[in-house]
N, CA, C and O atoms as a Tripos MOL2 file, in Angstrom:
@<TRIPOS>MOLECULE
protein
  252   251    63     0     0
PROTEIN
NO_CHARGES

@<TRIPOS>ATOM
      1 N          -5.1440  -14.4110   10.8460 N.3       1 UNK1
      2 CA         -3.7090  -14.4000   11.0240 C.3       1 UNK1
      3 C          -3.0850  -13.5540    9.9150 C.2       1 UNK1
      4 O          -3.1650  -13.9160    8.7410 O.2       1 UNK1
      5 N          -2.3690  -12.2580   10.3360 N.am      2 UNK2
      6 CA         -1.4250  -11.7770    8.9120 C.3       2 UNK2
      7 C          -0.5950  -12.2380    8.5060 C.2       2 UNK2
      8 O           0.2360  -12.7850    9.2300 O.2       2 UNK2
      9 N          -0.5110  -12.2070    7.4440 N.am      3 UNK3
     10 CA          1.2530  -13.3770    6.8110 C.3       3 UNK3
     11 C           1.4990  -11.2790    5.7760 C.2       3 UNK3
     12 O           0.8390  -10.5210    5.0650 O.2       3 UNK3
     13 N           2.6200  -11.3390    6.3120 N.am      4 UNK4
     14 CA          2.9880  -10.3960    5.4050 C.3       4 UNK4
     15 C           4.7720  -10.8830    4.6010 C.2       4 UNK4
     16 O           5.8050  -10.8890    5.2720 O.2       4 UNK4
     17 N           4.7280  -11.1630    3.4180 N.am      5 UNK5
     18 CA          5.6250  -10.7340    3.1010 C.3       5 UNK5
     19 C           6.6460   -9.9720    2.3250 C.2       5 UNK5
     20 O           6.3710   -8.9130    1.7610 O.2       5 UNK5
     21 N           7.4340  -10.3400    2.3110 N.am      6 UNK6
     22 CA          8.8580   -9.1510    1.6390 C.3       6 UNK6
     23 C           9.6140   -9.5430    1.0470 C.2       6 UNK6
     24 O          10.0660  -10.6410    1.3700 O.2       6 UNK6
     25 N           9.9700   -9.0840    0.2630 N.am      7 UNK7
     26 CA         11.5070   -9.3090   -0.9070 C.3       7 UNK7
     27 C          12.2900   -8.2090   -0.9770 C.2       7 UNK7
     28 O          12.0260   -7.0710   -1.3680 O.2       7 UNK7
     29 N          13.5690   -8.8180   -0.4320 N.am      8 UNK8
     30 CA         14.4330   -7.3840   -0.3450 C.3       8 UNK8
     31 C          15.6370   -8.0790   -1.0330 C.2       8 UNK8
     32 O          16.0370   -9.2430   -1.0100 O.2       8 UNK8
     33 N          16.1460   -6.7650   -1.7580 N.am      9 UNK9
     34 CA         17.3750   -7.3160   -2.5340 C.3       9 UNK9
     35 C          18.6230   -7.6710   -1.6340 C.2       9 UNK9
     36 O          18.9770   -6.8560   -0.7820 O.2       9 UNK9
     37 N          19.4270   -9.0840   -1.8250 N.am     10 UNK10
     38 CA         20.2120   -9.4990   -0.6700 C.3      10 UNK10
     39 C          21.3500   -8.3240   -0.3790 C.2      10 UNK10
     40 O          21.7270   -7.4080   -1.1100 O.2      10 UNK10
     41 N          21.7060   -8.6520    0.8010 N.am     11 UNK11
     42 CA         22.6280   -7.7240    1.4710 C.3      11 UNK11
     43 C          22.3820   -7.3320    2.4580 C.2      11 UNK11
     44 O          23.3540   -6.7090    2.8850 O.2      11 UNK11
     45 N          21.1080   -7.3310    3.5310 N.am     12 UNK12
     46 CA         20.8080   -6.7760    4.4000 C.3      12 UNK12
     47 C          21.5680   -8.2290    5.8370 C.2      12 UNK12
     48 O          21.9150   -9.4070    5.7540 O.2      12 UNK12
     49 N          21.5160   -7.5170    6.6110 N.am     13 UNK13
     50 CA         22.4580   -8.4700    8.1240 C.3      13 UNK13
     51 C          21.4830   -8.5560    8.1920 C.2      13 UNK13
     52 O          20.5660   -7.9810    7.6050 O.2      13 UNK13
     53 N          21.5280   -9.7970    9.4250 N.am     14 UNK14
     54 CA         20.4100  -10.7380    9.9110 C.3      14 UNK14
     55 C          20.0940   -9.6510   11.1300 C.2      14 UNK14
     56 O          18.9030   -9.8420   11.3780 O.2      14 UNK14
     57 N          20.5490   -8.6770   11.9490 N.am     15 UNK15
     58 CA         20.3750   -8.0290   12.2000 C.3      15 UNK15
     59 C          19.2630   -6.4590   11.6550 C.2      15 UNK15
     60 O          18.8290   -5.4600   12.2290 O.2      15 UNK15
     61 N          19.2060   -6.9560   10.4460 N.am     16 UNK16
     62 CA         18.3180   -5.3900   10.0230 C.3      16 UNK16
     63 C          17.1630   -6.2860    9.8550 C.2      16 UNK16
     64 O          16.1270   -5.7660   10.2710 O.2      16 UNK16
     65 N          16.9800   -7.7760    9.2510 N.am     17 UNK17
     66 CA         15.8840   -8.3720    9.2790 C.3      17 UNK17
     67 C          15.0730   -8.4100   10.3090 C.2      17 UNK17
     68 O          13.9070   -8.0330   10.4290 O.2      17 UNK17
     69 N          16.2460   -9.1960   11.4760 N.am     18 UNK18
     70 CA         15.0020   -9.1350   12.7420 C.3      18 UNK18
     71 C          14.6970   -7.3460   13.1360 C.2      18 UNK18
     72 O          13.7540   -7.0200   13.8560 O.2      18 UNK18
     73 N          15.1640   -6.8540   12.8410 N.am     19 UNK19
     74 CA         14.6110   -5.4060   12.9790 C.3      19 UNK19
     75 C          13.2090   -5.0660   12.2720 C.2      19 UNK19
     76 O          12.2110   -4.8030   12.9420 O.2      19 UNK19
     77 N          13.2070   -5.0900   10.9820 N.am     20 UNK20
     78 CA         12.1760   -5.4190   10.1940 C.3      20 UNK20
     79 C          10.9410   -5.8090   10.6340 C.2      20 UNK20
     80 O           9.9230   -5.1250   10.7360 O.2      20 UNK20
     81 N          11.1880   -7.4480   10.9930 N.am     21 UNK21
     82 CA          9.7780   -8.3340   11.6020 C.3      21 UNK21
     83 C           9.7030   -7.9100   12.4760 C.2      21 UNK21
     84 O           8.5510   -8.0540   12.8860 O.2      21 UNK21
     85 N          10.5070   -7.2000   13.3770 N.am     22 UNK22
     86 CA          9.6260   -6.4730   15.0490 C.3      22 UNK22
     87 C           8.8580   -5.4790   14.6560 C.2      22 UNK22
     88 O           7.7360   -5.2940   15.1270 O.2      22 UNK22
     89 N           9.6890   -4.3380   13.2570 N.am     23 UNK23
     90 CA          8.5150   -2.9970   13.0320 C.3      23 UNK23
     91 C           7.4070   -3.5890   12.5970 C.2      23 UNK23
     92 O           6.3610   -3.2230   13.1340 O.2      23 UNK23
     93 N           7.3170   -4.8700   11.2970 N.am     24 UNK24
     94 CA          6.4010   -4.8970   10.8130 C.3      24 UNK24
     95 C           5.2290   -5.9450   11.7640 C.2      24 UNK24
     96 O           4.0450   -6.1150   11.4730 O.2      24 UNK24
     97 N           5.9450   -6.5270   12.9070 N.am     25 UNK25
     98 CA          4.9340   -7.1410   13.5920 C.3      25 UNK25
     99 C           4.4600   -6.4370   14.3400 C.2      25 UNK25
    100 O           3.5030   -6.9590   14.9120 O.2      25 UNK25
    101 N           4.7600   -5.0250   14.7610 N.am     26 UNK26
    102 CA          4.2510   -4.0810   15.9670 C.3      26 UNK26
    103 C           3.0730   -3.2170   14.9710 C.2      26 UNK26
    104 O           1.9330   -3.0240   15.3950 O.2      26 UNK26
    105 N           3.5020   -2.7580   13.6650 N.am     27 UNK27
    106 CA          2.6290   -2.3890   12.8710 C.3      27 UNK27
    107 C           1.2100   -2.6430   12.5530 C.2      27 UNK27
    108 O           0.2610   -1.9060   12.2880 O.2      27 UNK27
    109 N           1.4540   -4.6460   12.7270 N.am     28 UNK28
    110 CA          0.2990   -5.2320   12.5730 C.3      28 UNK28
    111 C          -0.3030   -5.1230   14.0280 C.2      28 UNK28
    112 O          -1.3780   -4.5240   14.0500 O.2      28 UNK28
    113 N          -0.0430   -5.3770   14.7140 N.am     29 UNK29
    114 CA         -0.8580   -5.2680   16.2360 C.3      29 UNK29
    115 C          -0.9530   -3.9860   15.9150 C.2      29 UNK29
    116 O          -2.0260   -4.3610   15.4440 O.2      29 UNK29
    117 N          -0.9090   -2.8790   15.7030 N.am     30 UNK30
    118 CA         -1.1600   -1.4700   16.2970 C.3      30 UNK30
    119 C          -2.1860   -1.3640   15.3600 C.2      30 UNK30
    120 O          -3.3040   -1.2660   15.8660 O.2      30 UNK30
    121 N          -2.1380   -1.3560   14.2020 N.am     31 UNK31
    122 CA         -2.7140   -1.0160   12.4640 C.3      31 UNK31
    123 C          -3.9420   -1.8730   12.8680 C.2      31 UNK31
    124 O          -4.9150   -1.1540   13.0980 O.2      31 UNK31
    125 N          -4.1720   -3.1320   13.0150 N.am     32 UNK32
    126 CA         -5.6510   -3.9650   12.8060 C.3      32 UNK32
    127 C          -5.6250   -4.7050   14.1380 C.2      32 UNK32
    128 O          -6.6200   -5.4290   14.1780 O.2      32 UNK32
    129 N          -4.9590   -4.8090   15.1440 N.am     33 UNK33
    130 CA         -5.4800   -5.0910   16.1970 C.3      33 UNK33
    131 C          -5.0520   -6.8190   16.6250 C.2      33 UNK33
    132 O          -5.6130   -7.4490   17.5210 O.2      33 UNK33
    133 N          -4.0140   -7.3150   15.8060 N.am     34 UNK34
    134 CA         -4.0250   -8.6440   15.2860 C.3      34 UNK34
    135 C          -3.2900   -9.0020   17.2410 C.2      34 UNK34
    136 O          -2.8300   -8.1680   18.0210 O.2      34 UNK34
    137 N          -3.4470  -10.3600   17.4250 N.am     35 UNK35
    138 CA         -2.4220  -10.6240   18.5270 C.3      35 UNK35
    139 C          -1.4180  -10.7580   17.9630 C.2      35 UNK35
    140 O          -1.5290  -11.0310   16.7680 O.2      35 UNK35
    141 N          -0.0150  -10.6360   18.5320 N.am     36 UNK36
    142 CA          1.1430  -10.6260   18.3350 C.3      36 UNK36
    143 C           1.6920  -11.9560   18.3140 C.2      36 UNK36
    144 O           2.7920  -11.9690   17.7620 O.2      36 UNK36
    145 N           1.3630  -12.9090   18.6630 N.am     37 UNK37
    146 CA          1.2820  -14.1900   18.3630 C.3      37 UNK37
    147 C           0.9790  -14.7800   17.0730 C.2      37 UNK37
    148 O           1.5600  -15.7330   16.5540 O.2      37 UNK37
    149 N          -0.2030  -13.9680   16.5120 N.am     38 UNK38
    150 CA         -0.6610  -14.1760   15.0400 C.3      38 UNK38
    151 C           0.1390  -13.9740   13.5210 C.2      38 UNK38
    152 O           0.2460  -14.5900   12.4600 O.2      38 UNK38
    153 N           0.5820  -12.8080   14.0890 N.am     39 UNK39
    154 CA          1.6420  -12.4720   13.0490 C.3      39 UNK39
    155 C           2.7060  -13.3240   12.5760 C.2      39 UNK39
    156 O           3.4310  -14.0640   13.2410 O.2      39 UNK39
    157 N           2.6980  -13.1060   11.2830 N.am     40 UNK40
    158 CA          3.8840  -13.8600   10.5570 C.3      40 UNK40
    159 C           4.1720  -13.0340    9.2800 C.2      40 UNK40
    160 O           3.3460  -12.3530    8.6710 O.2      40 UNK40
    161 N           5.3270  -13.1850    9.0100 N.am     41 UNK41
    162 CA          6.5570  -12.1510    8.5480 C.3      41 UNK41
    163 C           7.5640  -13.2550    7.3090 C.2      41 UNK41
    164 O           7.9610  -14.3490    7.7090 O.2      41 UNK41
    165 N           7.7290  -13.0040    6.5230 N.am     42 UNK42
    166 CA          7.9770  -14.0030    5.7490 C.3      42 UNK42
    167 C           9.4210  -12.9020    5.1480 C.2      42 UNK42
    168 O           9.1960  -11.6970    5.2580 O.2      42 UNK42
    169 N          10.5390  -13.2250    4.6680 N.am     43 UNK43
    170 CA         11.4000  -12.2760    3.7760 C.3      43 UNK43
    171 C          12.3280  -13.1880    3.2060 C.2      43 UNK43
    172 O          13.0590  -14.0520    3.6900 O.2      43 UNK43
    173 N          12.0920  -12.7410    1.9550 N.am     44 UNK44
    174 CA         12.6030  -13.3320    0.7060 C.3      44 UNK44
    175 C          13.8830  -12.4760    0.3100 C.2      44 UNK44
    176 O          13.7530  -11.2800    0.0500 O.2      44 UNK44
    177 N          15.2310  -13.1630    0.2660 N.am     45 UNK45
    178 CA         16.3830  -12.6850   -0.1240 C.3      45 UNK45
    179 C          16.4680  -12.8770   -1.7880 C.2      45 UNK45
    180 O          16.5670  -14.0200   -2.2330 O.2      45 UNK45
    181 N          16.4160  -11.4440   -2.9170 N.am     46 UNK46
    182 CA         16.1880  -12.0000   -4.0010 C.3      46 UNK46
    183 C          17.9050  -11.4810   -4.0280 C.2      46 UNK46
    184 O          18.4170  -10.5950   -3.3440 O.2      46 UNK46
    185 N          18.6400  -12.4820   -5.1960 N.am     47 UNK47
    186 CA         20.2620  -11.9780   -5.3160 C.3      47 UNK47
    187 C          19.8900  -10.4830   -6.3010 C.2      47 UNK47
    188 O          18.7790  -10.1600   -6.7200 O.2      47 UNK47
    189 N          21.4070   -9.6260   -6.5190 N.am     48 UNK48
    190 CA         20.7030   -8.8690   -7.2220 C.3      48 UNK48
    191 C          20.9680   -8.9020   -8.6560 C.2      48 UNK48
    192 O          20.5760   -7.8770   -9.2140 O.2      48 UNK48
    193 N          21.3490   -9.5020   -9.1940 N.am     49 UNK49
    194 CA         21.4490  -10.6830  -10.3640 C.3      49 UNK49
    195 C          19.8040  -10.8140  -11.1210 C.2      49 UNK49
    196 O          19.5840  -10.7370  -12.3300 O.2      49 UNK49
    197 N          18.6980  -11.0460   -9.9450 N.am     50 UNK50
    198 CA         17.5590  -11.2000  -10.2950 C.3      50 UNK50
    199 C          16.3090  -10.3700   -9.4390 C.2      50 UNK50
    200 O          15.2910  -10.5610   -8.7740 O.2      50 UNK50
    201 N          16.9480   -9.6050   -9.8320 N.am     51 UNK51
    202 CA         16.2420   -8.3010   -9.5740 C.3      51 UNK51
    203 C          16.1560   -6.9580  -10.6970 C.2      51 UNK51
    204 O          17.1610   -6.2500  -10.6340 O.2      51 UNK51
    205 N          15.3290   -6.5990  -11.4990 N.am     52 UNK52
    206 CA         15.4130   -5.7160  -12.2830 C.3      52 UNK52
    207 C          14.6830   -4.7350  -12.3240 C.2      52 UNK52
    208 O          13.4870   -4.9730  -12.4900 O.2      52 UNK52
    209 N          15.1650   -3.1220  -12.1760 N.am     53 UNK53
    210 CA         15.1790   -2.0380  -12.3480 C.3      53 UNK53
    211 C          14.9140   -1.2510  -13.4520 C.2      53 UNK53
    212 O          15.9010   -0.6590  -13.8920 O.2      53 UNK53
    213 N          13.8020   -1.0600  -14.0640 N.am     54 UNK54
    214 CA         13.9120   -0.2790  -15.7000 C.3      54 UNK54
    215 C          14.7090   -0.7370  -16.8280 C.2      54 UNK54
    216 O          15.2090   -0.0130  -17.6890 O.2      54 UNK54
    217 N          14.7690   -1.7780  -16.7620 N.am     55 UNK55
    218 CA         15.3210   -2.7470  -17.8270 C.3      55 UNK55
    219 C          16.9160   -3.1970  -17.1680 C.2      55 UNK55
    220 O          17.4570   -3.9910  -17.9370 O.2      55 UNK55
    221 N          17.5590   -2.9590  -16.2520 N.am     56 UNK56
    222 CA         18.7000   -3.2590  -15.5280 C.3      56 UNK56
    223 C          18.5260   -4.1600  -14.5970 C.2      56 UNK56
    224 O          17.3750   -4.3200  -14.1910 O.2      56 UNK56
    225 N          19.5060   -4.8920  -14.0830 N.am     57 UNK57
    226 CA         19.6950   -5.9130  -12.8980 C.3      57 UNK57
    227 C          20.1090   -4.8670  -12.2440 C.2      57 UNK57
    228 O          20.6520   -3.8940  -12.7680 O.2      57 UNK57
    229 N          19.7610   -5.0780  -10.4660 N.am     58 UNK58
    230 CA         20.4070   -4.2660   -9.3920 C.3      58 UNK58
    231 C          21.6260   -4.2740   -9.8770 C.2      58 UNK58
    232 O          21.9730   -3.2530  -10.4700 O.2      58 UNK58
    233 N          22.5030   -5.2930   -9.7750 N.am     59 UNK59
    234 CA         23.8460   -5.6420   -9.9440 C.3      59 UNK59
    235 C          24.3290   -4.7690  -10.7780 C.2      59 UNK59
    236 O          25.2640   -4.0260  -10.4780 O.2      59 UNK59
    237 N          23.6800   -4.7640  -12.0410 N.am     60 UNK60
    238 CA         24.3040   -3.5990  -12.8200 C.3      60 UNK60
    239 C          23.8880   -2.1700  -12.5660 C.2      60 UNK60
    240 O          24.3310   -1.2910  -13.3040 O.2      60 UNK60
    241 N          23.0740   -1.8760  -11.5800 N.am     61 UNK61
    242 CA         22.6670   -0.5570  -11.2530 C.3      61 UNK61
    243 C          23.3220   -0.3060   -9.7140 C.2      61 UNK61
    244 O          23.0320    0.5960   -8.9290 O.2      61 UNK61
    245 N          24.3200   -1.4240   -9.5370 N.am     62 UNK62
    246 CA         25.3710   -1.3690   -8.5790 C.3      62 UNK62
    247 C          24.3390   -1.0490   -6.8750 C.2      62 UNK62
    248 O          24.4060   -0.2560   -5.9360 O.2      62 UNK62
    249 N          23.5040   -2.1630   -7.2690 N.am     63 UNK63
    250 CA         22.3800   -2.1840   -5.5990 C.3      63 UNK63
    251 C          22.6150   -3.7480   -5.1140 C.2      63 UNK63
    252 O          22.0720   -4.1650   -4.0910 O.2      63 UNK63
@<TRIPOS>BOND
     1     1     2 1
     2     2     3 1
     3     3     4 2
     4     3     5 am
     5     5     6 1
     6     6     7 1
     7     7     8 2
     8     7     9 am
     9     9    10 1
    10    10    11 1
    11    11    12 2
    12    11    13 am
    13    13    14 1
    14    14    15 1
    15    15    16 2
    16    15    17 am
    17    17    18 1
    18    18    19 1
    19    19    20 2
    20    19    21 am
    21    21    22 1
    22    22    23 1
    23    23    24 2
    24    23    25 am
    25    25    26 1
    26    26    27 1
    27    27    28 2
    28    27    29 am
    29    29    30 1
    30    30    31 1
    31    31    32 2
    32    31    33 am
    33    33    34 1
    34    34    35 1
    35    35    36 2
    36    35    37 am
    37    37    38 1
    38    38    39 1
    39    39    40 2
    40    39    41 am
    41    41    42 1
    42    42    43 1
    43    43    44 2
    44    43    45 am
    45    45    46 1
    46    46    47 1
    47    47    48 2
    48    47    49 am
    49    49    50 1
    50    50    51 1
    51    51    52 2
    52    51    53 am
    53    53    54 1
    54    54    55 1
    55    55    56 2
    56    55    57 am
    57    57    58 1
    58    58    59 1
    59    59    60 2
    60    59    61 am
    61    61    62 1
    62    62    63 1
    63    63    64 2
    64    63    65 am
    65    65    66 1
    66    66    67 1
    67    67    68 2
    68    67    69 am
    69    69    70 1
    70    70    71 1
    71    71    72 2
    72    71    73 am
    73    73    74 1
    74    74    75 1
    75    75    76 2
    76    75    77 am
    77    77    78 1
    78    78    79 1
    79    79    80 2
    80    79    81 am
    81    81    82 1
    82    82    83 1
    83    83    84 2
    84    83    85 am
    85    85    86 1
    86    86    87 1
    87    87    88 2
    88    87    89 am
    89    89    90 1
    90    90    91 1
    91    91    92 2
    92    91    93 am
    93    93    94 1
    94    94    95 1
    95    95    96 2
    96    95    97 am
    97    97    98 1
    98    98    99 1
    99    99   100 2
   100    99   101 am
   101   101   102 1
   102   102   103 1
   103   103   104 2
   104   103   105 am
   105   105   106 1
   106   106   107 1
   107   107   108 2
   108   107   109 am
   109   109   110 1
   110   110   111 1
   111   111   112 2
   112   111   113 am
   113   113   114 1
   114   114   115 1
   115   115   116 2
   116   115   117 am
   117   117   118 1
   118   118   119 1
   119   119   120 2
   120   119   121 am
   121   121   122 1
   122   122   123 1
   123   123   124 2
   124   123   125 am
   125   125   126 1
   126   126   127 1
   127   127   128 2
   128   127   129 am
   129   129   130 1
   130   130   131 1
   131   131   132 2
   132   131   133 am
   133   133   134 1
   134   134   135 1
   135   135   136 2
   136   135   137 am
   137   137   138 1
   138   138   139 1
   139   139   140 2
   140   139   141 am
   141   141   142 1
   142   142   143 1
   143   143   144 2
   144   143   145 am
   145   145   146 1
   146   146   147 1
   147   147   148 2
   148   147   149 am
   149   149   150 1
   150   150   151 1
   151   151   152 2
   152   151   153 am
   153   153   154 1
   154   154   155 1
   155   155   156 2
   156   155   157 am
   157   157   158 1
   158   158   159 1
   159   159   160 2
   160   159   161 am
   161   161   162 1
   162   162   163 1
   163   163   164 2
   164   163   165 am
   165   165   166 1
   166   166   167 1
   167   167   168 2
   168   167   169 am
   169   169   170 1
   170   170   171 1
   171   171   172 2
   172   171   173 am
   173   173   174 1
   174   174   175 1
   175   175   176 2
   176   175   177 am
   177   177   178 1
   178   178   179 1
   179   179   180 2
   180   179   181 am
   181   181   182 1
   182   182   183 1
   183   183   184 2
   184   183   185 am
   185   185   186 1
   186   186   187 1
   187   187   188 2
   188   187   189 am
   189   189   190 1
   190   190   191 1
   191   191   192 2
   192   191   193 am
   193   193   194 1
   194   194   195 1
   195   195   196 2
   196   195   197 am
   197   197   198 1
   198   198   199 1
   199   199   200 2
   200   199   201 am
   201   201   202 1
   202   202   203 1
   203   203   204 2
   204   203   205 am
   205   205   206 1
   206   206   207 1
   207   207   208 2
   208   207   209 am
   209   209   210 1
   210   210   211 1
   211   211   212 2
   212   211   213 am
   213   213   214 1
   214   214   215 1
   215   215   216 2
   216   215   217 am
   217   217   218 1
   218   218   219 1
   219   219   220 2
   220   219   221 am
   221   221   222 1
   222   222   223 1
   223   223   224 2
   224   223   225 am
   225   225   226 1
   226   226   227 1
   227   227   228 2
   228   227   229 am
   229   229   230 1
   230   230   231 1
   231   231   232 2
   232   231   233 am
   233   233   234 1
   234   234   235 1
   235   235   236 2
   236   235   237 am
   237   237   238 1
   238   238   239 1
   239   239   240 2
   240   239   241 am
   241   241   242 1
   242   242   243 1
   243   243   244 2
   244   243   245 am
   245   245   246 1
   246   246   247 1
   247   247   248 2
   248   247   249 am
   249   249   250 1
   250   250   251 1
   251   251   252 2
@<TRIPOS>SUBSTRUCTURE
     1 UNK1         2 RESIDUE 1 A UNK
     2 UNK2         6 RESIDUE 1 A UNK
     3 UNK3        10 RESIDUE 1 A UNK
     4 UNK4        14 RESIDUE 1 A UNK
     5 UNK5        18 RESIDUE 1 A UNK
     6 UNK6        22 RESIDUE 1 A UNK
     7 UNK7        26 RESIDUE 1 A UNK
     8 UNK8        30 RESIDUE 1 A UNK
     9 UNK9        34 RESIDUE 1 A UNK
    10 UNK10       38 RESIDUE 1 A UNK
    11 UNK11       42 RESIDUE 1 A UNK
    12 UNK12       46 RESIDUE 1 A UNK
    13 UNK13       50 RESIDUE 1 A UNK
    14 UNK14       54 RESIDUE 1 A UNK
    15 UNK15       58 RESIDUE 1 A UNK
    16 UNK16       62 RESIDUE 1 A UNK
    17 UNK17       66 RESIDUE 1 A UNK
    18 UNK18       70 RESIDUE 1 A UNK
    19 UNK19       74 RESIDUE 1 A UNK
    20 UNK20       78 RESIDUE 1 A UNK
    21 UNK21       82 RESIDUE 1 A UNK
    22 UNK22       86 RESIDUE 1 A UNK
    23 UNK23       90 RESIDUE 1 A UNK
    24 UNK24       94 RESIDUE 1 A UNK
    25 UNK25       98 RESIDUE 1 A UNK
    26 UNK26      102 RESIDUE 1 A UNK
    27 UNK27      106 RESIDUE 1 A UNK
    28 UNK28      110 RESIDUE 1 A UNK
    29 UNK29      114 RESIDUE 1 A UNK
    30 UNK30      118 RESIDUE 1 A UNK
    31 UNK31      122 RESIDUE 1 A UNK
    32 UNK32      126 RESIDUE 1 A UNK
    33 UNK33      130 RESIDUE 1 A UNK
    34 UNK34      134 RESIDUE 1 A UNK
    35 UNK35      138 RESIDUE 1 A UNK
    36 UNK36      142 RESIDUE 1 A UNK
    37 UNK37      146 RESIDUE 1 A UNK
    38 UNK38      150 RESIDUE 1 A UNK
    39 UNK39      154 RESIDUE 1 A UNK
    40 UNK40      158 RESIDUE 1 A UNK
    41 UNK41      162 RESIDUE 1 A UNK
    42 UNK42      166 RESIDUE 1 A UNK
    43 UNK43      170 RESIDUE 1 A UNK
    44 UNK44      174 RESIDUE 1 A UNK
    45 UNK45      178 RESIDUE 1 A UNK
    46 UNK46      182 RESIDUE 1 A UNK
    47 UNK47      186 RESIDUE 1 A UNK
    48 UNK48      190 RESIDUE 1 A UNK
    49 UNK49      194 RESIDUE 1 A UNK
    50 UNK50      198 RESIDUE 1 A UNK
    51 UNK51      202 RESIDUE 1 A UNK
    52 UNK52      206 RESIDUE 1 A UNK
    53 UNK53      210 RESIDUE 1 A UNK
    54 UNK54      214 RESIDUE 1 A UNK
    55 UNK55      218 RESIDUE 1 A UNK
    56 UNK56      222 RESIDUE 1 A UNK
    57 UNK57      226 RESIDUE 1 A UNK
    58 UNK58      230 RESIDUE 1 A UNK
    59 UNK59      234 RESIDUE 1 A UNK
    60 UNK60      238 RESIDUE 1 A UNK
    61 UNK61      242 RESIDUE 1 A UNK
    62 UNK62      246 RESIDUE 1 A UNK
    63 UNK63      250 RESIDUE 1 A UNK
């Protein structure tokens, strides 16, 4: 079973997510052959507060 997951800095619509888990679940069926049933997709909303960039928070690198 693939478990893939992701951390994306918050802000994205629930709309670009489920976009996401369809590319990255079609990826996995195409890439290794997995059933599409198998797949699982996990995404982690990090704030951008706690997220850091080369010694910066997104927030302060205005992401």
């Amino acid at each position: 079973m693939p478990i893939m997951q992701v951390f994306l800095i918050e802000g994205r619509t629930e709309e670009q997510k489920a976009g996401l888990i369809r590319a990255l679940t079609d990826a996995a069926v195409e890439s290794i052959g997995a059933p599409v049933e198998s797949v699982r997709v996990m995404i982690t909303d990090v704030p951008n507060t706690q997220f850091g960039i080369a010694g910066k928070t997104a927030k302060e690198l205005g992401r």
